[in-house]
FISEPA-873837 format. One record per residue (C-alpha): residue number from 1; x, y, z; residue in three letters. Coordinates in nm, 3 decimals, padded with zeros to 5 digits. Example, Ala and Ser with C-alpha at 12.3 -4.5 7.8 and 13.67 -1.06 7.14 Angstrom:
2
<pt seq="1" u="01.230" v="-00.450" w="00.780" type="ALA"/>
<pt seq="2" u="01.367" v="-00.106" w="00.714" type="SER"/>
END
This chain:
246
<pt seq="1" u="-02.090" v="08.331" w="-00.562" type="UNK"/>
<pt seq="2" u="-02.174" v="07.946" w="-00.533" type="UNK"/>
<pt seq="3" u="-02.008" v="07.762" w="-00.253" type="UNK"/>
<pt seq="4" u="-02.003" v="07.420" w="-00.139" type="UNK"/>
<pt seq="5" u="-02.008" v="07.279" w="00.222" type="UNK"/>
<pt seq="6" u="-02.075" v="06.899" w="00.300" type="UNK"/>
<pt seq="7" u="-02.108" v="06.850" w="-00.070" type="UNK"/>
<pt seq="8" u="-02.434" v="07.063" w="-00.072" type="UNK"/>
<pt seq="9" u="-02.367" v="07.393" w="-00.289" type="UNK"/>
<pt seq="10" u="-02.501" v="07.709" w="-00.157" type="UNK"/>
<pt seq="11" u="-02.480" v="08.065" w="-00.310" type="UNK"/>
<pt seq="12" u="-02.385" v="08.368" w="-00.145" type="UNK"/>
<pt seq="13" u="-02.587" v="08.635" w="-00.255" type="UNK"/>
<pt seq="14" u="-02.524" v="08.898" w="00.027" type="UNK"/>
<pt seq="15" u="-02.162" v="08.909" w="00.225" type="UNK"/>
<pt seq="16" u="-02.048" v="09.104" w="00.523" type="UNK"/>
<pt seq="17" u="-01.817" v="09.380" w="00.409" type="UNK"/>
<pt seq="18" u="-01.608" v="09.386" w="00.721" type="UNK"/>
<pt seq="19" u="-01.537" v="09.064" w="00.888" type="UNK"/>
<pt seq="20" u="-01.365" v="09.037" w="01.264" type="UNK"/>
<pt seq="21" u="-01.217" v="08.692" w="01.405" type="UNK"/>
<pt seq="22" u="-01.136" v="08.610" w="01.770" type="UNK"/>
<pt seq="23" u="-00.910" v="08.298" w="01.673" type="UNK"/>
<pt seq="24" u="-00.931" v="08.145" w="01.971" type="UNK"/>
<pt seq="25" u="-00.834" v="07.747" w="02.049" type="UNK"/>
<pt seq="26" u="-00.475" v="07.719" w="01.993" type="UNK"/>
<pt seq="27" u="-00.386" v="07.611" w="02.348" type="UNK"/>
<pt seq="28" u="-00.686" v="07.312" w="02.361" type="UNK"/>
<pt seq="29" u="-00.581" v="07.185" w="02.052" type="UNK"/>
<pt seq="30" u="-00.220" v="07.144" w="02.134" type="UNK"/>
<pt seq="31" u="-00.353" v="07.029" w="02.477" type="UNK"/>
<pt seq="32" u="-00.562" v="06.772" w="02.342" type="UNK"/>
<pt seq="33" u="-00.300" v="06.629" w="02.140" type="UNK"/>
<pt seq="34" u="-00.039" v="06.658" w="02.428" type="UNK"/>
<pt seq="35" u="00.186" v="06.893" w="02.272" type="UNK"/>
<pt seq="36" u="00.346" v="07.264" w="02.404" type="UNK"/>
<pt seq="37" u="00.099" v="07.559" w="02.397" type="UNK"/>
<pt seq="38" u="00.352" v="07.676" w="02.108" type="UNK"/>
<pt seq="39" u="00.282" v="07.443" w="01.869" type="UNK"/>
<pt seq="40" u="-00.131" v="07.475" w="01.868" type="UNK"/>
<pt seq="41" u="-00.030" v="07.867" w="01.784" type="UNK"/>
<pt seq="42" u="00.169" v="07.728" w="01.521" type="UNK"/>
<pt seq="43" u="-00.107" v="07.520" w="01.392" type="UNK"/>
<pt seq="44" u="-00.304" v="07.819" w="01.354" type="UNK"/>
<pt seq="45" u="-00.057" v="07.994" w="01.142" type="UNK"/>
<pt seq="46" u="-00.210" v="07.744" w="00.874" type="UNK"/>
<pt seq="47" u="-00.557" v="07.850" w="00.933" type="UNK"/>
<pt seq="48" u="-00.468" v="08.221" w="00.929" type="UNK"/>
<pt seq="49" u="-00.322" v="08.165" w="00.602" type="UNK"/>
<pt seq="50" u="-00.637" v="07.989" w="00.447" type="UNK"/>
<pt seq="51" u="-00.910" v="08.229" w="00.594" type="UNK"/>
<pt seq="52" u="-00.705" v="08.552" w="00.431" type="UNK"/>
<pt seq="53" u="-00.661" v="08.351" w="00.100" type="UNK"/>
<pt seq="54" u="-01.074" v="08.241" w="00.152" type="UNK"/>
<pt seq="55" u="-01.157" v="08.610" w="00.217" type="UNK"/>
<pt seq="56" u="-01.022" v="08.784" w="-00.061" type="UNK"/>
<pt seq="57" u="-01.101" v="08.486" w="-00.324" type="UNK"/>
<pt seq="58" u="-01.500" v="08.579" w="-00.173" type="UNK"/>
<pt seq="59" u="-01.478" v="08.885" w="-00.195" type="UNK"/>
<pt seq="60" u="-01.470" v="09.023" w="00.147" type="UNK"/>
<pt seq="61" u="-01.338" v="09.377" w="00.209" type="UNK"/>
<pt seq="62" u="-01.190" v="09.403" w="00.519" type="UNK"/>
<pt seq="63" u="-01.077" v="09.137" w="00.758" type="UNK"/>
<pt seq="64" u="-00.991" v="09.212" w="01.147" type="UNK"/>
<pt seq="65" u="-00.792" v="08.930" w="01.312" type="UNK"/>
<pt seq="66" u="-00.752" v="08.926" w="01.663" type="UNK"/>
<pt seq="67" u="-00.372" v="08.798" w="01.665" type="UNK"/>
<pt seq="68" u="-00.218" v="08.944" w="02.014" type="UNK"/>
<pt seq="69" u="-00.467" v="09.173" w="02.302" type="UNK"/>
<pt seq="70" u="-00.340" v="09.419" w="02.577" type="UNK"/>
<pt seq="71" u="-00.456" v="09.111" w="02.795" type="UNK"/>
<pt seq="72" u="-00.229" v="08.866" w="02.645" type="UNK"/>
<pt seq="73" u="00.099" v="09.042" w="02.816" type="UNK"/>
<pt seq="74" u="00.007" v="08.941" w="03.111" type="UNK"/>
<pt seq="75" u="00.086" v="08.540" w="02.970" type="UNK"/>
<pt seq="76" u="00.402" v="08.401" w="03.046" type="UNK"/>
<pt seq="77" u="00.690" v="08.565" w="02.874" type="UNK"/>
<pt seq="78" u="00.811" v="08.235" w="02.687" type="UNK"/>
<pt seq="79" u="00.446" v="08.254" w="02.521" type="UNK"/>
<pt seq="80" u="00.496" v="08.545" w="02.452" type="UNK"/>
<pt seq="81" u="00.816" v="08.559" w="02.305" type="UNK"/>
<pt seq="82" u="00.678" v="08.240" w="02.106" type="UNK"/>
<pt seq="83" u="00.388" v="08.479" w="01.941" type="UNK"/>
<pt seq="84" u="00.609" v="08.749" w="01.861" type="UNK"/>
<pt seq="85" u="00.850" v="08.507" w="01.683" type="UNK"/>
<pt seq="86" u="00.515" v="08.371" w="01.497" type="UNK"/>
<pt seq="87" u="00.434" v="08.728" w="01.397" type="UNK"/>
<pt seq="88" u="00.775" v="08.779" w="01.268" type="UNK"/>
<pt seq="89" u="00.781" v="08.423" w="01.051" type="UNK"/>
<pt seq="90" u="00.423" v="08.492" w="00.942" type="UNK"/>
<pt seq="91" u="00.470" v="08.888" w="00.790" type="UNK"/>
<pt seq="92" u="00.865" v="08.748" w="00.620" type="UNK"/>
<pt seq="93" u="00.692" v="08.399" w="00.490" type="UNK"/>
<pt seq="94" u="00.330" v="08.552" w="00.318" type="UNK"/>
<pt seq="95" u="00.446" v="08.912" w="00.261" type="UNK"/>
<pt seq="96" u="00.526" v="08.828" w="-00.079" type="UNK"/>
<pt seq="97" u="00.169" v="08.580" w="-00.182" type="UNK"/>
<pt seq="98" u="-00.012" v="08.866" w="00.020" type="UNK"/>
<pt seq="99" u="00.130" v="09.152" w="-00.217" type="UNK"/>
<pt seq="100" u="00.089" v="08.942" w="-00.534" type="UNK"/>
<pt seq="101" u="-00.266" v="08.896" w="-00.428" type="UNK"/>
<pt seq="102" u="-00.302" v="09.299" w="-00.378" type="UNK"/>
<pt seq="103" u="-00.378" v="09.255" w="-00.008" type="UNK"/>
<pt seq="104" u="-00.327" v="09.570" w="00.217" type="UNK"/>
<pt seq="105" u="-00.189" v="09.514" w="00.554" type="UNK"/>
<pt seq="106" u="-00.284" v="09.765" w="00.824" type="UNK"/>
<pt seq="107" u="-00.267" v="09.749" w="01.242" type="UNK"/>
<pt seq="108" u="-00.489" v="09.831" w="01.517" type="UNK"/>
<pt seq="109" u="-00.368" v="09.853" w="01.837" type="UNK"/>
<pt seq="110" u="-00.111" v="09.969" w="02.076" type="UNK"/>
<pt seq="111" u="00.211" v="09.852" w="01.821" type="UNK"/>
<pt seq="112" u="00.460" v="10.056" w="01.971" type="UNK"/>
<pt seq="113" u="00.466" v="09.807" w="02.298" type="UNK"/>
<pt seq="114" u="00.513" v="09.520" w="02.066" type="UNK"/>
<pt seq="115" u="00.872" v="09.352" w="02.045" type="UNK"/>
<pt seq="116" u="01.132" v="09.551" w="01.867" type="UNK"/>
<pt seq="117" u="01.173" v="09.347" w="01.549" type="UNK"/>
<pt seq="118" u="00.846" v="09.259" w="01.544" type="UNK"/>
<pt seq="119" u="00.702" v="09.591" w="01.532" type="UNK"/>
<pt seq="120" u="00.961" v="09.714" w="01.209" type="UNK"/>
<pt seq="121" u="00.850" v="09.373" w="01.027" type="UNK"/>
<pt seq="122" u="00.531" v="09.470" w="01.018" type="UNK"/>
<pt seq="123" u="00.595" v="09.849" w="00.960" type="UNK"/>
<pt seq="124" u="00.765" v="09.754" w="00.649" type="UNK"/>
<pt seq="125" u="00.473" v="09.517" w="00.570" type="UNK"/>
<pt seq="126" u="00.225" v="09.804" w="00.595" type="UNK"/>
<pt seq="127" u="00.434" v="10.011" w="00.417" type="UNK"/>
<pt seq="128" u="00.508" v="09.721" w="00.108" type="UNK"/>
<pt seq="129" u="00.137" v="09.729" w="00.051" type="UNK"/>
<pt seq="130" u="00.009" v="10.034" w="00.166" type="UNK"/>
<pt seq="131" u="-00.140" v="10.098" w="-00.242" type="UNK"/>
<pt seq="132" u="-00.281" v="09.748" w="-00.286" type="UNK"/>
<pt seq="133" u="-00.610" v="09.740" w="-00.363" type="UNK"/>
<pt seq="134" u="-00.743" v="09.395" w="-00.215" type="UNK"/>
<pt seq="135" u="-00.859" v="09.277" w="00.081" type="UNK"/>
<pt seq="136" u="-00.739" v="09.508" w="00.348" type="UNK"/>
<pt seq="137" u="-00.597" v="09.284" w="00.654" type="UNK"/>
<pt seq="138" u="-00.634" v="09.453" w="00.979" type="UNK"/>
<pt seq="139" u="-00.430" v="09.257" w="01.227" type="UNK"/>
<pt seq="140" u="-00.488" v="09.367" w="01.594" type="UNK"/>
<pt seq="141" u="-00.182" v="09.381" w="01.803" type="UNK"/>
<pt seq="142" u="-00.175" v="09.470" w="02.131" type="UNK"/>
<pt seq="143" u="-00.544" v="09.566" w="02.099" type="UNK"/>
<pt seq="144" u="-00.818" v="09.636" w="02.310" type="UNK"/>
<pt seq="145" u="-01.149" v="09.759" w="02.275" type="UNK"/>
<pt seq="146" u="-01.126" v="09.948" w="02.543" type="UNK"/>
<pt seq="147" u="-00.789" v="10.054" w="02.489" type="UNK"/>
<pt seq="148" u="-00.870" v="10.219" w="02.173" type="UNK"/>
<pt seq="149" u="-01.180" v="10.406" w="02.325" type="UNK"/>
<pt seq="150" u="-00.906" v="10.528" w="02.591" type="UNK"/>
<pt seq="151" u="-00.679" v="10.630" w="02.353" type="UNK"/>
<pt seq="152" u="-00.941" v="10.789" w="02.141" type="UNK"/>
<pt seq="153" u="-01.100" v="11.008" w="02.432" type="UNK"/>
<pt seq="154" u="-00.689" v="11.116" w="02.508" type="UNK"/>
<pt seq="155" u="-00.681" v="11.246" w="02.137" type="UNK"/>
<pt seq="156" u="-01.015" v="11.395" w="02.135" type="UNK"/>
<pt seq="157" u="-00.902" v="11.568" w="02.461" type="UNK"/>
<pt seq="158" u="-00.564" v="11.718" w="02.341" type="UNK"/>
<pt seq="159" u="-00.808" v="11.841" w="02.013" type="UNK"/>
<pt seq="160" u="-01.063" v="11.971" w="02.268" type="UNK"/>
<pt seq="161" u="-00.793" v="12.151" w="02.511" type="UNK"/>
<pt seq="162" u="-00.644" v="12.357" w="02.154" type="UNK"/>
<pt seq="163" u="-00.985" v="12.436" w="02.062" type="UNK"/>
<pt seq="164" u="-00.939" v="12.237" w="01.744" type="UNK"/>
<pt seq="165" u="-01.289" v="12.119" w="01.814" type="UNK"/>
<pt seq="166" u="-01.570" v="12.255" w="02.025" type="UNK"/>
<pt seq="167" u="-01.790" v="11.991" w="02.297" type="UNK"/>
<pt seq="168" u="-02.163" v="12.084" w="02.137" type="UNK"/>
<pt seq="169" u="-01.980" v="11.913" w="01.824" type="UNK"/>
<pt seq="170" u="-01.901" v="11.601" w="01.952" type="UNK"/>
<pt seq="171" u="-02.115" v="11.327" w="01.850" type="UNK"/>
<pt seq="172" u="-02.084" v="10.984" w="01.696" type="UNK"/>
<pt seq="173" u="-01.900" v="11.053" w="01.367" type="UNK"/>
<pt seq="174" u="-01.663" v="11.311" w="01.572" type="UNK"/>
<pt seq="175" u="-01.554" v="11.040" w="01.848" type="UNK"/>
<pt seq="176" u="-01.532" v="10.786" w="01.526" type="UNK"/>
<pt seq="177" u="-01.245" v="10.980" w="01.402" type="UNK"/>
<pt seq="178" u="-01.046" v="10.936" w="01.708" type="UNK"/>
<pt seq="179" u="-01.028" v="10.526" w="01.649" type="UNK"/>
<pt seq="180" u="-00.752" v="10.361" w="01.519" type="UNK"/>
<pt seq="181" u="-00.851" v="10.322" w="01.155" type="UNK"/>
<pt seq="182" u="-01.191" v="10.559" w="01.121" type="UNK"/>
<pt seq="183" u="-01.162" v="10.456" w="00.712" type="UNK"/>
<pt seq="184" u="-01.257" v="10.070" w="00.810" type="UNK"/>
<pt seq="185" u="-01.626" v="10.028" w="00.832" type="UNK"/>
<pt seq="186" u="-01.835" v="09.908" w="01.107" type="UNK"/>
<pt seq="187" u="-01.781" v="09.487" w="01.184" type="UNK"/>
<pt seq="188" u="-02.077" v="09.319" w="01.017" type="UNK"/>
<pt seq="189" u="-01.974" v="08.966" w="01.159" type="UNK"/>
<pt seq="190" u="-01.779" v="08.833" w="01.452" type="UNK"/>
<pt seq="191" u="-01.659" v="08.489" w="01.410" type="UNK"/>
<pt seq="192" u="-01.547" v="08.327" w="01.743" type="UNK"/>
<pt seq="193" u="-01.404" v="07.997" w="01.764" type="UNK"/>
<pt seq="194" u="-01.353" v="07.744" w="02.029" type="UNK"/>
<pt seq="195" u="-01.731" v="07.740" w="02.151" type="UNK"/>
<pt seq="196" u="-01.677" v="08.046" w="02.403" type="UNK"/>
<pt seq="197" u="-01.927" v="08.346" w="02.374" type="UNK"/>
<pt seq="198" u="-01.758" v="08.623" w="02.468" type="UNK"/>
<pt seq="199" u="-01.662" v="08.944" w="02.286" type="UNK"/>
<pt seq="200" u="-01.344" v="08.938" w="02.531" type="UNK"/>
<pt seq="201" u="-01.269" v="09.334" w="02.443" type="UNK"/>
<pt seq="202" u="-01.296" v="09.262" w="02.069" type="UNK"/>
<pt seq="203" u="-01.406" v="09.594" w="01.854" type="UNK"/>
<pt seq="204" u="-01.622" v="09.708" w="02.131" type="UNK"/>
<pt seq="205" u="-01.740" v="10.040" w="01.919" type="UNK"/>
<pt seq="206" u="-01.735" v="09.903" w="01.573" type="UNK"/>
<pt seq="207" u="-01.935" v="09.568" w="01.678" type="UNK"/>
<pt seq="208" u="-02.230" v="09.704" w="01.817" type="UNK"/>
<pt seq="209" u="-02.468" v="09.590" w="01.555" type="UNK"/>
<pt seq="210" u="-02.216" v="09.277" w="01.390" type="UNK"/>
<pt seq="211" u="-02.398" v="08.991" w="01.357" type="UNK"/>
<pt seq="212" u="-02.240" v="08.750" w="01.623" type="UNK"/>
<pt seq="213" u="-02.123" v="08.376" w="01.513" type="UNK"/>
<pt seq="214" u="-01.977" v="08.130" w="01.755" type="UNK"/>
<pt seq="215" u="-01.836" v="07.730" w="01.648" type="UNK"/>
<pt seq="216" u="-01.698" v="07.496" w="01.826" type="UNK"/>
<pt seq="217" u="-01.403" v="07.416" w="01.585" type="UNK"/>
<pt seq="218" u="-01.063" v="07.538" w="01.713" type="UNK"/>
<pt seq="219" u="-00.935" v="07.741" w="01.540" type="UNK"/>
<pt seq="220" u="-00.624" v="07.545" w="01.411" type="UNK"/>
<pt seq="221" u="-00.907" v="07.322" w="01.249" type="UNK"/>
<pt seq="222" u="-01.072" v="07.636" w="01.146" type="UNK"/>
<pt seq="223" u="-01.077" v="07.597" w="00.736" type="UNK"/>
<pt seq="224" u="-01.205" v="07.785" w="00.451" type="UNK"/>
<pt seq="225" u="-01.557" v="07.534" w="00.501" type="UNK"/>
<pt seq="226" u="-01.581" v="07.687" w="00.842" type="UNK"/>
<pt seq="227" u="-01.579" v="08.036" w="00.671" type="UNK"/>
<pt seq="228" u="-01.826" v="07.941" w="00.408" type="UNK"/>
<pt seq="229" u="-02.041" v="07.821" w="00.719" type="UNK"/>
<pt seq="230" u="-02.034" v="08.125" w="00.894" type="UNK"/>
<pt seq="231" u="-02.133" v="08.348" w="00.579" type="UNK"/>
<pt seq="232" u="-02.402" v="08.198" w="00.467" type="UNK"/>
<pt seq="233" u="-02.543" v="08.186" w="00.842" type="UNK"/>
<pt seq="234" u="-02.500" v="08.567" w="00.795" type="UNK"/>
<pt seq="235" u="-02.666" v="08.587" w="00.483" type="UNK"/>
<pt seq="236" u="-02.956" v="08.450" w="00.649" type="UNK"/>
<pt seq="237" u="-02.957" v="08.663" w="00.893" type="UNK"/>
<pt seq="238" u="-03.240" v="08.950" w="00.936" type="UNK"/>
<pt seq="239" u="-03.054" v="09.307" w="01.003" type="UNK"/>
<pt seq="240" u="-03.242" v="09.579" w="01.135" type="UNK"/>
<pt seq="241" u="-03.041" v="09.788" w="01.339" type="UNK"/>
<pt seq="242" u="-03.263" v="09.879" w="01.594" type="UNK"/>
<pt seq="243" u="-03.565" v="09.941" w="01.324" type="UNK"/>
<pt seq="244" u="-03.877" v="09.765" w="01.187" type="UNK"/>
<pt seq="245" u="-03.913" v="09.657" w="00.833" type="UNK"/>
<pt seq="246" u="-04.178" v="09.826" w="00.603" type="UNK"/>
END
């Protein structure tokens, strides 16, 4: 697929299949511009929009955004209640352009702690598009990497106890069915915005060979250029996984 960024074109002949995003920003760019914390997460509404239209127009497979962690309940409860209400307006506004587009909503994370109406929005969004065959949109809420290692050892353990599975049998594969979605592949990329470098409990399992890809744009100025960016520094990318090349 040819691409163009700065007005150079560029083809991408190799993309990630499964792409996770730590959108992070929202706060400095409302800072910088001396407005409420609120409105820089409402500025990246807009972005969130353009990088799941980018994806699925590229061909990507499976997109993780990192919308709301286990951490982020410890923010002040007006925030709070300010990204809940965001997650409500975002599911009711793009639920309709999303299913046109055959895009599959999923969830990771620990969803039953998120706010009531919230929570059945995006039941009923899951369950809208549950048979679409486009990009699927995993939007982690109330997720932590860690978190869903706990929660997968508790399952594994209530198998274990039953005999449902014996310990010599445990290995890789066996502990991967205890995550939250064991269908979605491995992360290939991590996109981080805002200049940090820090996974900050981001798919701890499924991102321990993703390429890693850090910018400096916020990521309310994070646009479908800034995508492009990032894959085709992927593309150029050598992956071994640990091996040598013939």
């Amino acid at each position: 697929m040819k691409i163009t960024i700065d007005g150079a074109s560029h083809v991408l002949k190799r993309l990630p299949v499964h792409v996770g995003v730590i959108m992070d920003g929202n706060g400095r760019w409302a800072k910088r511009r001396g407005l409420p914390r609120a409105a820089g997460h409402r500025a990246g509404m807009k972005s969130v929009k353009t990088v799941v239209n980018a994806s699925g127009t590229i061909g990507i497979k499976y997109l993780t955004l990192y919308a709301f962690s286990v951490e982020n309940w410890l923010r002040p409860k007006p925030e709070v209640t300010v990204l809940m209400r965001l997650l409500r307006e975002y599911l009711m506004s793009e639920i309709d352009e999303l299913d046109a587009k055959r895009v599959r909503i999923i969830t990771s994370g620990r969803t039953s702690d998120l706010e009531k109406n919230a929570r059945k929005i995006l039941m009923d969004s899951i369950e809208r598009t549950t048979h679409n065959t486009g990009l699927v949109l995993n939007l982690a809420l109330s997720y932590g990497g860690r978190a869903e290692i706990v929660d997968a050892v508790k399952r594994l353990s209530r198998d274990l106890s039953a005999h449902a599975i014996k310990p010599e049998r445990i290995d890789e594969e066996i502990v991967r069915r205890y995550l939250y979605h064991p269908e979605v592949p491995d992360a290939d990329l991590i996109i981080r915005t805002s200049g940090e470098n820090r996974m900050s409990n981001f798919l701890l399992w499924q991102a321990a060979y993703a390429e890693f890809y850090t910018t400096d744009v916020l990521w309310p100025d994070f646009g479908e250029q800034d995508l492009h960016r990032a894959l085709l520094d992927y593309q150029n990318r050598d992956r071994r996984f640990g091996k040598i090349r013939p």
